[in-house]
Every structure is written in structure tokens, then in C-alpha cells.
C-alpha positions as CSV (number, residue, x, y, z in Angstrom):
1,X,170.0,42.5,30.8
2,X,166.7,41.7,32.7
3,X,168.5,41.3,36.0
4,X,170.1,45.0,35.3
5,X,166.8,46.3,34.6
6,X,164.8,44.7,37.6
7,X,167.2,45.9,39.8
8,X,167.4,49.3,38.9
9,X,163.4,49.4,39.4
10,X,164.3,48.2,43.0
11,X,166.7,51.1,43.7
12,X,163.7,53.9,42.5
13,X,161.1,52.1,44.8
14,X,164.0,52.3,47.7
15,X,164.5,55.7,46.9
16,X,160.6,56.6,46.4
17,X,160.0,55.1,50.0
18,X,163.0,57.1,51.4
19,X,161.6,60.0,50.6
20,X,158.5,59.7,51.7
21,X,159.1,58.5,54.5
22,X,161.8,61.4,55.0
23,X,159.6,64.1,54.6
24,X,156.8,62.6,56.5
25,X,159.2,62.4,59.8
26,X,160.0,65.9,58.7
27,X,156.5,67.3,59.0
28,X,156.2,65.7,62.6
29,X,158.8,67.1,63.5
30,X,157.8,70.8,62.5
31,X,154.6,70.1,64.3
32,X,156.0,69.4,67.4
33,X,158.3,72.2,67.4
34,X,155.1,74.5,66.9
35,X,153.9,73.4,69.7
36,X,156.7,74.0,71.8
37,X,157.1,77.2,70.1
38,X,153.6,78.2,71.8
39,X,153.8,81.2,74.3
40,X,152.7,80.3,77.4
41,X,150.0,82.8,79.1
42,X,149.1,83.8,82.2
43,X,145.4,84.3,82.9
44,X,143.3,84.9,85.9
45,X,140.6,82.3,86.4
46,X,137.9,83.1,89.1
47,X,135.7,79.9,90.2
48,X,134.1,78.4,92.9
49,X,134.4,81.2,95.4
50,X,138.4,81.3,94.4
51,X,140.7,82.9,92.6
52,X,144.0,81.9,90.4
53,X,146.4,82.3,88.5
54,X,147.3,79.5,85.7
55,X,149.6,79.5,83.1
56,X,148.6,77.9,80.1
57,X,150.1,77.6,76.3
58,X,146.5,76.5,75.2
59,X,145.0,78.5,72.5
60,X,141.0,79.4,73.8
61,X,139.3,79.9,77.2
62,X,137.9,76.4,76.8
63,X,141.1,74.3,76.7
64,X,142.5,76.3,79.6
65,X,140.0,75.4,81.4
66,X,140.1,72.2,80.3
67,X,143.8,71.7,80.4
68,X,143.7,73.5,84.7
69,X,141.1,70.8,85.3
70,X,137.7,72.9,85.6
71,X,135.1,71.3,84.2
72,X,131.3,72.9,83.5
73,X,128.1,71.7,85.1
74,X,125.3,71.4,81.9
75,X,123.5,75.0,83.0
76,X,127.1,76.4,84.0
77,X,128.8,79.4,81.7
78,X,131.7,81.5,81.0
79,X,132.8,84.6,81.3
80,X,133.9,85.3,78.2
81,X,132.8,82.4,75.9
82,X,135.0,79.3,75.8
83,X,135.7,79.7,71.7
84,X,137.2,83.3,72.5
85,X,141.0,83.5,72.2
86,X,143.4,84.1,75.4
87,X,145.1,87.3,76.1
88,X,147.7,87.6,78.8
89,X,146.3,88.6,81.6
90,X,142.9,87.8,80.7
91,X,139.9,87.1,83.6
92,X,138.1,84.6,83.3
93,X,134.9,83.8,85.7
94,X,133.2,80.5,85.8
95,X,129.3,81.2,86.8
96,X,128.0,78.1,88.2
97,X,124.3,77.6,88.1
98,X,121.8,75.5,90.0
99,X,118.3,75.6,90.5
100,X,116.0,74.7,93.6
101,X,111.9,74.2,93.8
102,X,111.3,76.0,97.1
103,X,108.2,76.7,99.3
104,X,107.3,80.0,100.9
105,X,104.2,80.6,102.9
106,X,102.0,83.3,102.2
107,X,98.6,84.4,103.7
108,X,95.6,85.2,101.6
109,X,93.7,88.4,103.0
110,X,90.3,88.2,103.7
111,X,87.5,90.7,102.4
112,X,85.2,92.6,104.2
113,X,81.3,92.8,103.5
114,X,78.7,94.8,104.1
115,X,75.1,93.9,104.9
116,X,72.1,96.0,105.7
117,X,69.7,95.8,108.7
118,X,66.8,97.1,109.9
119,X,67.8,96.2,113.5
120,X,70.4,99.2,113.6
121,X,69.9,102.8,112.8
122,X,71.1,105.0,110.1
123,X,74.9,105.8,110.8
124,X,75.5,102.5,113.3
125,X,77.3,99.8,112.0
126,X,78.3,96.7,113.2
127,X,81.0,93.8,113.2
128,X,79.6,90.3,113.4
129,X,82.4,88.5,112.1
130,X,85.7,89.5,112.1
131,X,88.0,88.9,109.0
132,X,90.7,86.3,109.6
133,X,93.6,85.5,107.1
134,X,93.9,82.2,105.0
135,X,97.1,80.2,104.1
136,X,98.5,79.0,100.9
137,X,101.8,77.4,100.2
138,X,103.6,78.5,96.7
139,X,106.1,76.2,94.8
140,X,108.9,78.8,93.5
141,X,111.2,77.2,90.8
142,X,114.7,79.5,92.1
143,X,117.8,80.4,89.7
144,X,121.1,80.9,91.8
145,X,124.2,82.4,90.3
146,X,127.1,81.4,92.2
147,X,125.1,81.2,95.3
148,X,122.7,84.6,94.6
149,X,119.3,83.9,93.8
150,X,118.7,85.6,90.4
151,X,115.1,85.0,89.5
152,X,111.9,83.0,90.5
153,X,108.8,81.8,88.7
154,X,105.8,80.2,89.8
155,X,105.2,76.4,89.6
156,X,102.3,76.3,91.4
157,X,100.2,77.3,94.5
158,X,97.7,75.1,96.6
159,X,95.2,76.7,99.7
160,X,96.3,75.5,103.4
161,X,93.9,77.3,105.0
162,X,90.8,79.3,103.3
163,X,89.8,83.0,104.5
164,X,87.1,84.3,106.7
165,X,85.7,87.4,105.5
166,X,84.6,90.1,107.7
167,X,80.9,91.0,108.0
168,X,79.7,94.5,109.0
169,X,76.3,95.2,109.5
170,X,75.4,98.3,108.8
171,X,71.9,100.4,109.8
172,X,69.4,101.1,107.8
173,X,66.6,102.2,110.1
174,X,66.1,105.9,110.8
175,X,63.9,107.5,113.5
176,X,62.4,111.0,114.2
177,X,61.3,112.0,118.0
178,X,58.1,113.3,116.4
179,X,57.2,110.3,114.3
180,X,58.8,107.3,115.7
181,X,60.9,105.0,113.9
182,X,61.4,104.3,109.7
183,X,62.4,101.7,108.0
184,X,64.2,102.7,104.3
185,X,64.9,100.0,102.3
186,X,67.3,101.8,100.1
187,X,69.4,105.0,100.7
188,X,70.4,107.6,98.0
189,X,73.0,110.5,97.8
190,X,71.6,113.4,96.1
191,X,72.2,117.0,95.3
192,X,69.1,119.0,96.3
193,X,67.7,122.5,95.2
194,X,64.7,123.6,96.7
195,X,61.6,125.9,94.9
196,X,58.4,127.6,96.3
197,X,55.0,126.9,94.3
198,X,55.0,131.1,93.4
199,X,56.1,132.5,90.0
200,X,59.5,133.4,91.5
201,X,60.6,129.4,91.3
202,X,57.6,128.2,88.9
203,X,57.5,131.1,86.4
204,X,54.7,133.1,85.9
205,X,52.0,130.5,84.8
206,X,52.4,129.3,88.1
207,X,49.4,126.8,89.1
208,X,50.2,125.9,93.1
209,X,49.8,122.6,91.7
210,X,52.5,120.0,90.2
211,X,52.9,117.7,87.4
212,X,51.3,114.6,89.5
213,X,47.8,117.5,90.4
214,X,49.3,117.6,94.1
215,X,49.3,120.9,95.7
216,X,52.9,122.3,95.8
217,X,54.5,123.2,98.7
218,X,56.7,121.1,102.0
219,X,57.1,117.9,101.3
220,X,56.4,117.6,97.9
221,X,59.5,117.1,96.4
222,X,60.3,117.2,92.6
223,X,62.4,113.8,91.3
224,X,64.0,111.8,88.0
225,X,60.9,109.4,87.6
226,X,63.7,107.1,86.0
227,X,65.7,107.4,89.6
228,X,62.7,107.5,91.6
229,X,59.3,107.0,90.9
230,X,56.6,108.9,91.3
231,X,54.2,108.6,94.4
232,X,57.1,107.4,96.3
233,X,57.3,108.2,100.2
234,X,60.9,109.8,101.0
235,X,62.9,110.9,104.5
236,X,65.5,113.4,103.2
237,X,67.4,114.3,106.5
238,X,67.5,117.9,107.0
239,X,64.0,117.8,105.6
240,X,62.0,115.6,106.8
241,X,59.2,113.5,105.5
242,X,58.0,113.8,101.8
243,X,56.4,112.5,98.6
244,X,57.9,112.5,95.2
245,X,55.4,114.4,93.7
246,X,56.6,116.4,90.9
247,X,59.1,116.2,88.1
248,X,60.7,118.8,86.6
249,X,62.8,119.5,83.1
250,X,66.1,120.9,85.1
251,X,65.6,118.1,87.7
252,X,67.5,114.6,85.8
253,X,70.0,112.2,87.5
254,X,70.8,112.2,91.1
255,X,69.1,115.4,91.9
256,X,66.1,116.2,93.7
257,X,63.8,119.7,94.0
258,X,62.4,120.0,97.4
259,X,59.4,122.1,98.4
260,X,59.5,124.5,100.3
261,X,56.0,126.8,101.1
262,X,57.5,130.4,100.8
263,X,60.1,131.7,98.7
264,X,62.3,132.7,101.9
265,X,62.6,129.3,103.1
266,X,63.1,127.9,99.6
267,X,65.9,130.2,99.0
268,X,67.2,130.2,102.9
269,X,67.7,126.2,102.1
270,X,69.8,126.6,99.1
271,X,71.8,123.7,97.2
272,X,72.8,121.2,99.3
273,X,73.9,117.2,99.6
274,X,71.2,115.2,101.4
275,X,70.7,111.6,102.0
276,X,67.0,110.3,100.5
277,X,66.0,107.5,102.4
278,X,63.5,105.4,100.0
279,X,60.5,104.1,102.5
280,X,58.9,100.8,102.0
């Protein structure tokens, strides 16, 4: 009775194991048919300065690749990404990126200043030094896509060669034929008016006198104490010699009132742009 029993256990566990086994060698075998069963695609693969075609049965741009034996640099991409599925007849395009530190030379430009001297006249200037170009090197940090630079950046720069700037002298004595020569230490450009000491440019309280008790009339010249201070000596060309003498309320800024002894001549003058040379 045991011996019947034991060996009708054995029989179960046979038949337990054979199917098991069974449909284990079953599934493998549907696998593998699937993937026989896969379509095989043709796509169009553009790399390395080439172009081709390659049929494939893999499932993503990435095991195509993969599977036609191109392989991706670290800074290297695709076009389109390797997770998206294949379509027959699909491009895709390999970009393959480097990058180079380069140096360019560049020249640094020079300025030009300007210095005053009493050794020229008014108008005259002069070169003493001409300007000359320095030299720098610049460290560029290049991208290339497939060959074609597609941006740069700085790294760094370092001077070769320092510029020279250009120095210009420029004049800043002036002379009359009458009165020999002047020496300005400081030029202004002004809009001048001109008056007469009479009520027809003073008003009708008219004195003949200014501000500063000086008697009105050429070359006393009204002024903006804050621009230029009274008592100073002046040349205004077109003018001539004068003194700020006199202030007045419409004269404030860069504008200056110049004397004149008779209406006519005050009037005659007009508005005008002068140059005030400030005397020492």
C-alpha cells in the first residue's frame, strides 16, 4: 500500500516538472519568433561627411546605430534623439563635436592726447608723438559642428606689446600786430550780445557806469561771475582786448555782453559765437 502510494507521488512530481519545463521551452520559443517576426527598416544615416543607407530590424535610433557600428564621442548628438522610434525611411544625422583653445592676434589702438602750449599760437597744433598700435594675444575656447565653427568665448587675453599714444600739441598763444603777443591760459566758447552804456541797451536809469563803478563802454564786457570772475583781463577775437567788468541779470552760463561805445556799433555787432581767451 505504501509502495503504491509513493509511487503515485513520483508520477505527479514527473508530471509537475514536464510541464514546467514544457511551457518554459514554449515561451522561448515565442520570443524568438517575435524577434524574427520584426520588420526590418530602412533608414538613412548621415555621418562623418557620408551618407547611407542601413537596414535595420532594431526598434530606436540608438540601437541602429549601435547595431551599423557608429558609436558617439561624449559631446557628440543625434539627430533625432536616440530614445525616438524608427520610421522607414527616417534620416538620421550624427553631429560630431569637438572643441579647440585657439589664439588669434589682435592689436590694441592707441589714443590720442591733447596738450596745451604757449610755444604755438592759437589755431596751430602739433604732432610730437605719433600713435602706434599695441599687441595682445586672445585664448578663444572654439565649438565646431561637424567641422563649422559654431561659437567662441573668451578664456583669456595677455598684452604682447603695449600702445603708444599720440600727443598733439596744440597752441595756446595768441598775438595782435598792434599789441604783440598773449599768452591765455584757458580758452572759452561763448555766445556774445553786445549793449551801449545809453538807455536804449541800459534802460532809462542809465548811469554810463557798471555794476563793478567802471565806466561803460569798449572793452568792458559784461560776464557770469560764476564762469568768469570779475576784474578778469579777456581777448575775445573779433573784439579785441577787454575787462570783465560788469554783470548783468540776462547774462548767465556761457554768455558774455560786450561793450560797445555807441548804440550803432552795439547793434551793427549783433549775436555772435566768439572765442574768450582768459589772460594770466
Amino acid at each position: 500500500m505504501l509502495r503504491t502510494k509513493a509511487r503515485g507521488a513520483a508520477a505527479a512530481a514527473l508530471c509537475v516538472v514536464i510541464i514546467i519545463s514544457g511551457a518554459v521551452a514554449a515561451g522561448i520559443s515565442r520570443s524568438d519568433a517575435e524577434v524574427a517576426q520584426l520588420p526590418a527598416l530602412e533608414i538613412i544615416v548621415k555621418a562623418d561627411g557620408s551618407e547611407q543607407r542601413v537596414l535595420t530590424s532594431q526598434a530606436t535610433v540608438g540601437e541602429a546605430l549601435e547595431d551599423a557600428g557608429i558609436s558617439l564621442g561624449s559631446a557628440d548628438y543625434v539627430i533625432p534623439s536616440p530614445n525616438t522610434k524608427l520610421r522607414a525611411g527616417m534620416t538620421v544625422r550624427v553631429v560630431r563635436v569637438t572643441e579647440k583653445v585657439i589664439v588669434e592676434e589682435q592689436p590694441i589702438g592707441f589714443k590720442t592726447r591733447k596738450q596745451p602750449t604757449n610755444s604755438l599760437r592759437v589755431g596751430l597744433t602739433q604732432v610730437v608723438e605719433e600713435g602706434k598700435r599695441g599687441l595682445k594675444n586672445v585664448y578663444y575656447r572654439v565649438r565646431y559642428e561637424d567641422g563649422v565653427e559654431k561659437s567662441r568665448s573668451v578664456i583669456r587675453s595677455e598684452v604682447v606689446q603695449q600702445p603708444q599714444d599720440r600727443l598733439i600739441l596744440f597752441g595756446e598763444r595768441g598775438a595782435l600786430a598792434s599789441r604783440g603777443w598773449f599768452v591765455s591760459r584757458k580758452v572759452l566758447i561763448m555766445h556774445a550780445t553786445a549793449y551801449d552804456p545809453g538807455p536804449r541797451s541800459c534802460g532809462r536809469y542809465a548811469s554810463g557806469r557798471t555794476s563793478t563803478g567802471m565806466r561803460a563802454g569798449y572793452g568792458v564786457v559784461a560776464v557770469d561771475p560764476r564762469i568768469i570772475k570779475l576784474g578778469t583781463k579777456l581777448y575775445i577775437e573779433g573784439y579785441g582786448f577787454a575787462i570783465a567788468g560788469d554783470r548783468g541779470s540776462a547774462i548767465k552760463g556761457n554768455r558774455i555782453d560786450l561793450g560797445f561805445d555807441t548804440y550803432r556799433e552795439a547793434a551793427r555787432f549783433g549775436r555772435k559765437t566768439v572765442k574768450v581767451h582768459i589772460l594770466d
